[in-house]
Backbone as CSV, one residue per row, in Angstrom:
resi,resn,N_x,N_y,N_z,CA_x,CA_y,CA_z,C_x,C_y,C_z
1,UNK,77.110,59.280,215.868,75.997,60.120,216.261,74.706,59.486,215.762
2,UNK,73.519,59.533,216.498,72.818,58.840,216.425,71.422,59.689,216.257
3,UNK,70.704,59.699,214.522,69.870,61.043,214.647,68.187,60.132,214.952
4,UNK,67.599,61.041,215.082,66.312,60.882,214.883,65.311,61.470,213.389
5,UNK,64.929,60.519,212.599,64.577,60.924,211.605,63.137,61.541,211.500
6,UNK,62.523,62.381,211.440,61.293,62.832,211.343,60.921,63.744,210.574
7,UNK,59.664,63.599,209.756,59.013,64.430,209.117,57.830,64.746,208.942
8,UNK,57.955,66.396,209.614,56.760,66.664,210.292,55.745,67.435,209.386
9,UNK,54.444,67.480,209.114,54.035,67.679,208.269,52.758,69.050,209.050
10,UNK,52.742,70.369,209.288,52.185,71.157,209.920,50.861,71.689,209.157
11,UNK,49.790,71.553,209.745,48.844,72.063,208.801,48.452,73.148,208.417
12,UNK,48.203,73.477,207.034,48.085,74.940,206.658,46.857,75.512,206.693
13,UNK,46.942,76.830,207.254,45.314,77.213,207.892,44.815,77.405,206.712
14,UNK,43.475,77.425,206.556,42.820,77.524,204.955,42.297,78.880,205.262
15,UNK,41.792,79.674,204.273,41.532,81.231,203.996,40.498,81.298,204.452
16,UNK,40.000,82.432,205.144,38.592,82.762,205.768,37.807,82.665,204.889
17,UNK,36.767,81.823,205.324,36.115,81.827,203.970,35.035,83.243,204.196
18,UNK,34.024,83.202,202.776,33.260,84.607,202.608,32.465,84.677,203.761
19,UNK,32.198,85.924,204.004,31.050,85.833,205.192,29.392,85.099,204.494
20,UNK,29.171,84.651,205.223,27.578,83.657,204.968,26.347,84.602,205.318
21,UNK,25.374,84.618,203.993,24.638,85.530,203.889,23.310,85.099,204.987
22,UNK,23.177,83.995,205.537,22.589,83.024,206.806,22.928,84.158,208.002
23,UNK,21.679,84.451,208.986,22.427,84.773,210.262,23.451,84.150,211.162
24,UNK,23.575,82.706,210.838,23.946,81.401,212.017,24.503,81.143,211.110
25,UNK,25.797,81.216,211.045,26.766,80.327,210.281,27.083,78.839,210.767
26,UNK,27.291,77.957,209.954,27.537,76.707,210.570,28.943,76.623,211.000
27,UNK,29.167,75.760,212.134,30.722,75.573,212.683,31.334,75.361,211.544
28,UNK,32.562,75.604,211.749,33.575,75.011,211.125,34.356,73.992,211.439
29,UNK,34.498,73.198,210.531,34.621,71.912,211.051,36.532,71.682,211.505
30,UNK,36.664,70.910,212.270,38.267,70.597,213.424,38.967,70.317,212.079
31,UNK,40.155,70.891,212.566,41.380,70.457,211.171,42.038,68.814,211.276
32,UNK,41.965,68.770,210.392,42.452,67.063,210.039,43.691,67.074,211.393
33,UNK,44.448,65.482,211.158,46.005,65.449,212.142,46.520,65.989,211.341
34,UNK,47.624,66.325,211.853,49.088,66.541,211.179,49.399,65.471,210.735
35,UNK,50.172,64.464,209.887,50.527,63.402,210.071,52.110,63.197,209.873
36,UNK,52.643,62.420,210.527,54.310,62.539,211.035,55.089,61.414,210.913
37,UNK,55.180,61.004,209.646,56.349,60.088,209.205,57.393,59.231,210.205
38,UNK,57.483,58.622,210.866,58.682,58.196,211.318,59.243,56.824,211.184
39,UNK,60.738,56.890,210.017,60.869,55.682,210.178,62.150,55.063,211.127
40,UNK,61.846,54.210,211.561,62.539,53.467,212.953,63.541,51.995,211.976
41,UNK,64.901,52.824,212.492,65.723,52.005,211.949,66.505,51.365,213.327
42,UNK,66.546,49.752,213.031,67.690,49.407,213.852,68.733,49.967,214.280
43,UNK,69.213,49.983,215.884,70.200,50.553,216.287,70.739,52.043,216.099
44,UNK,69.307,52.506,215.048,69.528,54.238,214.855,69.111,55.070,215.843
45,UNK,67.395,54.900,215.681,66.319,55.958,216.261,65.425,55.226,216.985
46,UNK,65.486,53.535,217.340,63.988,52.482,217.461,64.494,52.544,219.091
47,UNK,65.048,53.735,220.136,64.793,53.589,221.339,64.322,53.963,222.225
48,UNK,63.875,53.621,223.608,63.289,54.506,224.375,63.611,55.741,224.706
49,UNK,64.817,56.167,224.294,65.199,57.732,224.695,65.047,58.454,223.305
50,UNK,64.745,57.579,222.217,64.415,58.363,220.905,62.850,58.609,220.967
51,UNK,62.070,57.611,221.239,60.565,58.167,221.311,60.238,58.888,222.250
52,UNK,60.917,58.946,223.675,60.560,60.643,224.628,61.195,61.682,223.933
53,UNK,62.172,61.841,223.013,62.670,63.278,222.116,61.247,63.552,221.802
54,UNK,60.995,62.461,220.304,59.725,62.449,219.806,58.466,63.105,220.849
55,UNK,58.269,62.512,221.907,57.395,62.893,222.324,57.278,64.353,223.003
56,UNK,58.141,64.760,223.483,58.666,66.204,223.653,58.418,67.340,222.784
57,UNK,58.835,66.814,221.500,58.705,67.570,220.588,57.181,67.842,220.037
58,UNK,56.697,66.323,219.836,55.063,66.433,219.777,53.619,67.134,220.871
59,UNK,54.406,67.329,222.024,53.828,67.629,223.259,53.309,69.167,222.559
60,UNK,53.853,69.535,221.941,53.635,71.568,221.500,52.359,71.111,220.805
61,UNK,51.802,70.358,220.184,50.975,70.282,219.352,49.611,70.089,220.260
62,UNK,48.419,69.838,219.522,47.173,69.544,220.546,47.070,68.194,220.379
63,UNK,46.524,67.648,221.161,46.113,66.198,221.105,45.364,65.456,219.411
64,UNK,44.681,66.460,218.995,43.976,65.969,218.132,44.458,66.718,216.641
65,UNK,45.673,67.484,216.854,46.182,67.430,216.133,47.841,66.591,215.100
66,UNK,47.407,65.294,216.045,48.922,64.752,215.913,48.440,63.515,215.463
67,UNK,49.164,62.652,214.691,49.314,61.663,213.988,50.653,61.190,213.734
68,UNK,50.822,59.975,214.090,52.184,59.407,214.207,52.199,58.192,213.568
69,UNK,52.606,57.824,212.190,53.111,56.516,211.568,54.148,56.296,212.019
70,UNK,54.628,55.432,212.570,55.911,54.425,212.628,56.084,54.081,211.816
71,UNK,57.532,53.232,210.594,57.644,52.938,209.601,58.609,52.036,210.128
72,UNK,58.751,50.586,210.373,59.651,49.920,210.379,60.677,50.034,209.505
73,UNK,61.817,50.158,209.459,62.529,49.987,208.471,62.685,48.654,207.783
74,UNK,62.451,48.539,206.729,62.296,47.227,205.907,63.615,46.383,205.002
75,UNK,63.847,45.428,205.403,65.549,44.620,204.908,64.611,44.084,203.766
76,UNK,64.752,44.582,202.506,64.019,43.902,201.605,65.684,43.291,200.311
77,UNK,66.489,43.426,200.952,68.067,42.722,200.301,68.457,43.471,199.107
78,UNK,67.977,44.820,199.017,68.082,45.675,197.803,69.216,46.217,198.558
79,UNK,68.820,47.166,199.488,70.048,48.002,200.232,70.600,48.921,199.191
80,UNK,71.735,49.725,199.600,72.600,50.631,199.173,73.853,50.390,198.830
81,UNK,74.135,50.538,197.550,75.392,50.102,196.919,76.616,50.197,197.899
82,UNK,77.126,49.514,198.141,78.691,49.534,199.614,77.691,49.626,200.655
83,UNK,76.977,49.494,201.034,76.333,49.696,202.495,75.829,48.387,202.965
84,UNK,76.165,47.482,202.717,75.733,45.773,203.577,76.162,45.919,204.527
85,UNK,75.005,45.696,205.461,74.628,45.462,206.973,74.909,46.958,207.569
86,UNK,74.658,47.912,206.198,74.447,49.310,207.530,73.200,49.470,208.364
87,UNK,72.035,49.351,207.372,70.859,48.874,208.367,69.983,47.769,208.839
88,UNK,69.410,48.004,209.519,68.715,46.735,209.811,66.995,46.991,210.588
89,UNK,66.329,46.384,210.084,64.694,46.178,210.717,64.944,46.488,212.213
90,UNK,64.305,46.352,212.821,64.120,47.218,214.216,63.399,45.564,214.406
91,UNK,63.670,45.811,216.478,63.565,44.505,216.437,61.470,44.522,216.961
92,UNK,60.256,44.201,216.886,59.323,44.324,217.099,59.264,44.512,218.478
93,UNK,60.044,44.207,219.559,59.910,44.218,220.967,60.450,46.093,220.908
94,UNK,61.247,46.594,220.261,61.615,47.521,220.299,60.262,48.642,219.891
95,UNK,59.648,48.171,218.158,58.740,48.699,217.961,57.275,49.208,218.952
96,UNK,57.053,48.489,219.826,56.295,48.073,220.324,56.608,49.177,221.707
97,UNK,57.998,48.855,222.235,58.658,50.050,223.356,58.622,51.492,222.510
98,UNK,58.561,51.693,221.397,58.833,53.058,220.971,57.558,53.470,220.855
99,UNK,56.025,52.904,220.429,54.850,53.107,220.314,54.577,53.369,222.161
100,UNK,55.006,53.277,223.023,54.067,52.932,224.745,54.686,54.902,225.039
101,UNK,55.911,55.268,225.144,55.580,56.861,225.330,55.094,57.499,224.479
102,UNK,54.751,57.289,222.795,54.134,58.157,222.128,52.660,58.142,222.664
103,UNK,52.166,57.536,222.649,50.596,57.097,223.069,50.235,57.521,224.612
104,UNK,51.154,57.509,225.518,51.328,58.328,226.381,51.237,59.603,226.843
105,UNK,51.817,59.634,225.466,52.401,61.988,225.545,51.145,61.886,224.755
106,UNK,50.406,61.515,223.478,49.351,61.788,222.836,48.207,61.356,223.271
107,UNK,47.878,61.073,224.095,46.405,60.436,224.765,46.322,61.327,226.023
C-alpha cells in the first residue's frame, strides 16, 4: 500500500480584536499560507496520481491560502537500522512531474 504523506498545517483565526476608538478602522490585514510539508519519497508518494490526491485535497482551500514545500527525500547513508534500500531520493524528473499539477490546482 502506497500512502501519501502530508502535513497539513490550518490556520488559527486570531481573536477579534478590541473595537477601535477611530471611526475608520484600518483593514485587517490577509492571513499568512497555510504551509504543507510534503515529503516525496521514491517509489512511495513522488507520482502523478499522488500529486492530483494532493491537489484535490488542497482545492478546499483558497488560493492564497496554500503553501506547498516539497521535501525530497534525502539518501544521506544514515538510514534506519534493518531498513537498507527501503528508501530512496525521488528521481528529479519525477520531482519536477509532481510540482506541474500542484501549481496547476494552486494558480
Amino acid at each position: 500500500m502506497r500512502a501519501l504523506l502530508v502535513e497539513v498545517a490550518l490556520p488559527i483565526p486570531s481573536p477579534s480584536p478590541s473595537p477601535s476608538p477611530s471611526p475608520s478602522p484600518s483593514p485587517s490585514p490577509s492571513p499568512s499560507p497555510s504551509p504543507n510539508q510534503v515529503a516525496l519519497i521514491g517509489g512511495v508518494n513522488d507520482q502523478l496520481h499522488h500529486a492530483q490526491e494532493l491537489g484535490r485535497f488542497l482545492a478546499a482551500f483558497a488560493r492564497d491560502e496554500v503553501l506547498v514545500n516539497l521535501i525530497p527525500y534525502n539518501e544521506n547513508g544514515l538510514g534506519l537500522p534493518g531498513a537498507d534500500g527501503l528508501f530512496h531520493a525521488p528521481a528529479m524528473e519525477d520531482v519536477h512531474a509532481f510540482q506541474l499539477p500542484l501549481t496547476l490546482t494552486l494558480t
